[in-house]
N, C-alpha and C positions, 0 to 999 in steps of 0.2 A: 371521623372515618373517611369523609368523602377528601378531606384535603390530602390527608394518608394517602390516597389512591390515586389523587393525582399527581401526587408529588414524585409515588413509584414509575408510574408512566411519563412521567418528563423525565426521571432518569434514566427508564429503560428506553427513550426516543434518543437521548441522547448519547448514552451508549451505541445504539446501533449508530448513530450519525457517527460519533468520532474513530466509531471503527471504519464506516465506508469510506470518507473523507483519507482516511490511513490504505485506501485498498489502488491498487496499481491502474491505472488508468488507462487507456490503450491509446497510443499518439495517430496522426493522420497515417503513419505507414514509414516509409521509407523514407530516408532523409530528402531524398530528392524530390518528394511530393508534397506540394504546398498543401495549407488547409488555405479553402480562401476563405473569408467571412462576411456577409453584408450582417449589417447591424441592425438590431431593433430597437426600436425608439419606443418607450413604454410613456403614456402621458394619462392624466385624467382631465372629465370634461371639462374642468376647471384651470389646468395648465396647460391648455392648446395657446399657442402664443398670439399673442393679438393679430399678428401678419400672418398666422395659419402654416407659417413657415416651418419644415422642418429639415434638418442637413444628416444623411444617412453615410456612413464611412464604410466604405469595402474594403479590406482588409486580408494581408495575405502575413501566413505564419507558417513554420514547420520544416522550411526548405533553407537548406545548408548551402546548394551550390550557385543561390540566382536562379532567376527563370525570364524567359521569355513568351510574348503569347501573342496569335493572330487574333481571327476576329470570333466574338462572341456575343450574348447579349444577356441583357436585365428587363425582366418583364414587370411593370407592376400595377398593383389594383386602380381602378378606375376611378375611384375616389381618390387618390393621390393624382395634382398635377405637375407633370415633371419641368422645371425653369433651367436647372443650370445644371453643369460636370465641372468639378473642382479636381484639375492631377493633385496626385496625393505624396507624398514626401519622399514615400520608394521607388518612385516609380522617375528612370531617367527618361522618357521623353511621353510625351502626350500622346494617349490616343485618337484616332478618329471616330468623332462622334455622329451620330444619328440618327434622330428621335423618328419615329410613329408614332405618333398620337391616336392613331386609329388603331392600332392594336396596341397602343400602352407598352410599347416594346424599343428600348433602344439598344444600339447597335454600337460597337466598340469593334474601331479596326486598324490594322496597321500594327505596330509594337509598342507593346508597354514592357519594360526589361530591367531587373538588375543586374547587373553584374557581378563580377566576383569581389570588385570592391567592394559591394554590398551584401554579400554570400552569409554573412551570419543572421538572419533572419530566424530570430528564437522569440522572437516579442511579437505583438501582432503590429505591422505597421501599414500605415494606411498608401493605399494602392491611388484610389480617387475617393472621392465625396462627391455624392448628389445630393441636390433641394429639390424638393419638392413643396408644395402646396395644398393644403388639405381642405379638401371643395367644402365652401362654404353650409352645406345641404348635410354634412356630416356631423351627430354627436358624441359617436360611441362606437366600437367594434375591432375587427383586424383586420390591416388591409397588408394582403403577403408584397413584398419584393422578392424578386428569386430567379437566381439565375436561368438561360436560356444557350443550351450548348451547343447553336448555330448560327452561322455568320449570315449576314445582311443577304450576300446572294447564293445562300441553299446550302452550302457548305459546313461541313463539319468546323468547329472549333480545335485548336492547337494550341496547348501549352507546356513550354520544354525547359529544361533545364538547362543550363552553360554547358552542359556535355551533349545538348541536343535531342536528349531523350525526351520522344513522343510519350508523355505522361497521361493528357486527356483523359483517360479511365480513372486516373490515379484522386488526380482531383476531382473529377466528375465528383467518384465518390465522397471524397473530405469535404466536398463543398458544405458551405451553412444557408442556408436560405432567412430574411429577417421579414420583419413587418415592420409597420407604423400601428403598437396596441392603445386603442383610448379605455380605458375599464376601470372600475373603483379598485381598491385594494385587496390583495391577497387568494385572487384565485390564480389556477395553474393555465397555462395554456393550451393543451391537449390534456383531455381527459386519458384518452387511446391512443397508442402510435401503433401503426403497423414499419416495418422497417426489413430493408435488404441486409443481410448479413455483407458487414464492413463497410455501412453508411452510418452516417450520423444525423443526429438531430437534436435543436437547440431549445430545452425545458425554459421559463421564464412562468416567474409569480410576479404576477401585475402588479405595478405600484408597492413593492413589498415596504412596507416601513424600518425593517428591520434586516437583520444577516438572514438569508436563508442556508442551510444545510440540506445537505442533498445524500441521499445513499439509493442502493439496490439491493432490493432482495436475493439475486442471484444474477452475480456479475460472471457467472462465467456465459450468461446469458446476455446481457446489455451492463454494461458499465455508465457512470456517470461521473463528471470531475465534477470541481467546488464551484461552478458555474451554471449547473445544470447543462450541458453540453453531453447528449448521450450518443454511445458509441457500441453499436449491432456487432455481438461478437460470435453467434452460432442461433441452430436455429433453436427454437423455446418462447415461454415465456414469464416474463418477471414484471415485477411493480418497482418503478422509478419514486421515491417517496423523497418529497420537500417538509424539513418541519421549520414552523416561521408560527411568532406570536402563539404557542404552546397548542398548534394546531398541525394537525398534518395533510396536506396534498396528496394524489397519487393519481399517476400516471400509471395506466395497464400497457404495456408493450408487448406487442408479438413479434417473436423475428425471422422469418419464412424461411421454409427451408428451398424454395426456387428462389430465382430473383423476379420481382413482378414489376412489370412495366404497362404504363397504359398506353392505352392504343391510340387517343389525343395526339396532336401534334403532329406537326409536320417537318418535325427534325429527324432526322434518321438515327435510329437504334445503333448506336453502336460498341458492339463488346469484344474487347481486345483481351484475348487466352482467355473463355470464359470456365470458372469452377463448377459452377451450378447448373441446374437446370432452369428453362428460363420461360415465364408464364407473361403473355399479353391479356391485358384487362378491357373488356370495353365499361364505358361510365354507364353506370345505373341504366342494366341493360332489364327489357319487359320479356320475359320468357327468353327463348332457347338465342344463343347468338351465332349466326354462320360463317365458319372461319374458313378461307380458301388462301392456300398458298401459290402464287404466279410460279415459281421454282419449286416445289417439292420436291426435284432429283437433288437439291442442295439444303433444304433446308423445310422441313412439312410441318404443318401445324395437325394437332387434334382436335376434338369438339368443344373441347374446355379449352383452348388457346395457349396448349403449350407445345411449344418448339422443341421442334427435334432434329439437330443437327447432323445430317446421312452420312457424311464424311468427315469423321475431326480430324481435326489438325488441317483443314484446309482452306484456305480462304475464300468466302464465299458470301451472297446475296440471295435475299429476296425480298418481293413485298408483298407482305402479308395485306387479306381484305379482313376485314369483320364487319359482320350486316346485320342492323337488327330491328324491327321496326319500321323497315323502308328506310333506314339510316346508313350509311358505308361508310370508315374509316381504313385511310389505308396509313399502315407505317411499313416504313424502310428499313429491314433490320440484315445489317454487315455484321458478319465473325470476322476475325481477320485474327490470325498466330502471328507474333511478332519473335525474334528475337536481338538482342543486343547488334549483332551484326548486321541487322537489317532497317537498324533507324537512318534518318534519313542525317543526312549530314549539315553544317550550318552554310554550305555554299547553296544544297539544294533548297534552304529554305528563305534564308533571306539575302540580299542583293542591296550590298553599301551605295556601290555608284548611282548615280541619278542621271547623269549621263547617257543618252539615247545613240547606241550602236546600229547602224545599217550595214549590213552584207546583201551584194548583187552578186547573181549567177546568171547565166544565158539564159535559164528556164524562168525561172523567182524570182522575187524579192523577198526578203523576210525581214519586218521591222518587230525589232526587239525591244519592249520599253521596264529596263528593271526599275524597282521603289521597294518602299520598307516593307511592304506587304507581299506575299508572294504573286511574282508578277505575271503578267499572260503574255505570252507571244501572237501575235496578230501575222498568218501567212496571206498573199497573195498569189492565187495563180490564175495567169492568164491564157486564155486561148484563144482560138480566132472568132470563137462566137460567144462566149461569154465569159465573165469574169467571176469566179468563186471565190467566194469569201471564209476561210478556215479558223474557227479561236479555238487554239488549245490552251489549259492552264497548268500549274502546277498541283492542280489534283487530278490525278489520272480520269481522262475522259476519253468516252466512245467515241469512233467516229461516226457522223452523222450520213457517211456517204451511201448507197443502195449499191451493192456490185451485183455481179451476174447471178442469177437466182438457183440456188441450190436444187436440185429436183427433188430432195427428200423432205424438203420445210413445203408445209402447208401453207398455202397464203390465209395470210390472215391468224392467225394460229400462233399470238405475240407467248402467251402464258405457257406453249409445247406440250398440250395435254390431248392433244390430238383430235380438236374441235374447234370450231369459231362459236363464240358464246360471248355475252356485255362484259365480261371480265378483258376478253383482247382487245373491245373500244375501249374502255378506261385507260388501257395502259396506252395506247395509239395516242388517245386525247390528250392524255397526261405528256406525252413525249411531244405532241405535237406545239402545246403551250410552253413549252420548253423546262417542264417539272421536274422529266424522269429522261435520260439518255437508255437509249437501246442499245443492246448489242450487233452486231453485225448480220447476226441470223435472223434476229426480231426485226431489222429495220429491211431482209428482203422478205419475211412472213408481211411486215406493213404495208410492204408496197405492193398494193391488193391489185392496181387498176396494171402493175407493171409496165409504169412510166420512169421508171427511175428518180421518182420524188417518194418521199409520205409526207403525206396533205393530206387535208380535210376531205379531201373527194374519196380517198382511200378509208377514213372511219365513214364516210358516211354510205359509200358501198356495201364497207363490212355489216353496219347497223342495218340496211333495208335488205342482207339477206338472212339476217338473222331472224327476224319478223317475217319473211316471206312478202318485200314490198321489191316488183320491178321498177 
């Protein structure tokens, strides 16, 4: 009787298996939008390799027309040590590399690019390879690699198509994030996923000995391919189920109906034509958490940290605080509408010549220096008492200068909520370390002492009147 009955349920596991297996599976998106992939390296304690070594492949798939990309990064666990960057076979020229060791983060800049000779890109082919090293002190566990969607100096990440289309969202989303797993055989690796509708994420049964089979209870809810590769297709929830060695897995998934973003990090938020409504998290927060938005006439937050955008359809900023515990994180969160007619062109973004252009005028000079990367103009203007120094780049930036002071702006009063409070020194501080760029209005609100600088004398004014200290 009991063989009877397991005999039924291995055929009814595997009926549902060969039906999901048979069920449509949802691709990264549009032709034009790569999936990128880092790899997970699945080992047991027993086949860590004598040198500790191990070589992770990034990998980009899904894009018909080529792509190109500026700078980005890869963060990974601290038990992994990073030694080398391998280009990888698609990729026509090397990126520029560099590592942090101190925040386990490296830094990818400059162009990595196929072209259109290489425009069929339907297999996964490898982009670069990294080694790493797995610290001697290690026996067991996961340690994440995962991508980082900002560039070495504060900047957003970019990656385009051969038609030059700003994709960044596109991928953001497809992206895969891997690890380095050590564990014995045959468990899942997420019990639970939580997940953004039209992101993904990559299932994996440790050390499996055998084929795993993958299905979903309810694919109009999360889908899964024959990889374990799951893919957020509305909001709900279903169970991701693996059967392997007449045993079953399962993964719980939930898939929000906001999108949720943590409040972590120091990259800026950013969401291009966004669907949803859009929730900030802070981490394992102790009681109530206090969310204050610098812009709320563009963009305001509620108690619970969800964003509410005042005017859609219009391009817009702010940075949100959240406090809790005596703790402050602040993130940077850009809307921005795009359409076709408004991406940016391949003159605006990258620059063949290497070659160094100088133009003189009676007033200026202006030393031009293009490279593969988008490059910065360096102005000089002189006058009879000092000489100022101007960088503007090719990502729109404020200017830095103080003009004649507006009578209606408050001095001091960066956040326009019609008061000086620690929230205008943050922003002041932040601008002053060269974090956050002001706008025109905020940089004459900064200029407290109205010297025509903001400097340190200007937050530190603001602050002893804030306190009530002469």
């Amino acid at each position: 009787m009991k063989n009877s009955l397991s005999a039924k349920f291995l055929a009814f596991c595997l009926s549902l298996t060969l039906t999901a297996v048979s069920l449509p599976v949802l691709t990264s998106g549009a032709a034009d939008a790569p999936c990128l992939k880092i790899q997970t390296i699945s080992l047991t304690p027993e086949s860590i390799p004598e040198d500790r070594m191990v070589t992770i492949d990034v990998s980009v798939s899904d894009n018909q027309t080529g792509f190109r990309s500026s700078s980005f990064g890869i963060q990974y666990d601290p038990s992994l040590i990073y030694t080398e960057y391998i280009p990888g076979s698609v990729s026509e020229k090397d990126f520029i590399v560099v590592n942090n060791p101190e925040e386990h983060l490296i830094w990818f800049m400059g162009i990595g690019n196929t072209s259109s000779e290489w425009s069929n890109i339907s297999s996964e082919d490898v982009l670069l390879s990294l080694n790493f090293q797995i610290a001697e002190e290690v026996e067991g566990g996961t340690f994440p690699v995962q991508f980082v969607w900002q560039g070495k100096d504060g900047s957003p990440a970019y990656w385009y198509t051969d038609k030059q289309t700003d994709i960044i969202s596109e991928v953001h989303k497809t992206a895969v994030n891997g690890s380095v797993d050590i564990h014995g055989g045959g468990a899942i690796n997420y019990e639970t996923l939580r997940m953004n509708q039209e992101t993904r994420q990559q299932l994996i049964i440790y050390n499996a000995a055998t084929s795993v089979f993958w299905f979903s209870t309810n694919p109009e809810i999360a889908t899964v391919d024959d990889s374990g590769l799951v893919t957020a297709v509305s909001a709900g929830e279903c169970d991701i189920q693996a059967f392997i060695d007449n045993t079953l897995q399962t993964c719980h998934v939930t898939v929000t109906e906001d999108d949720i973003y943590s409040v972590q990090g120091t990259d800026d938020l950013i969401l291009v034509n966004p669907k949803r409504g859009v929730t900030l998290e802070y981490p394992d927060p102790v009681g109530a958490v206090t969310w204050v938005s610098a812009n709320p006439a563009a963009i305001s937050v509620d108690a619970n940290g969800k964003l509410k955008i005042m005017q859609e359809g219009t391009d817009c900023s702010a940075r949100i605080f959240a406090t809790n515990s005596g703790k402050t994180y602040m993130k940077n969160v850009v809307i921005t509408y795009t359409s076709e007619s408004e991406l940016p062109s391949e003159t605006e973004i990258f620059t063949e010549t290497e070659s160094v252009v100088e133009t003189e005028t009676e007033s200026e000079t202006e030393l031009i220096v293009p490279s593969e990367f988008p490059s910065e103009t360096e102005t000089v203007a002189e006058t009879e008492s000092e000489t100022e120094l101007i960088v503007t780049t090719e990502f729109p930036s404020e200017t830095e200068t103080v003009s004649e002071t507006d009578p209606e702006i408050m001095l001091g009063d960066l956040d326009s909520n019609g008061s000086l409070n620690i929230l205008d020194v943050i922003m002041i501080n932040r601008a002053i370390l060269g974090k956050d760029h002001l706008t025109p209005e905020q940089n004459q609100a900064a200029d407290f002492d109205q010297n025509g600088k903001v400097e340190s004398n200007d937050s530190l004014a603001m602050l002893k009147q804030i306190v009530g200290v002469n």
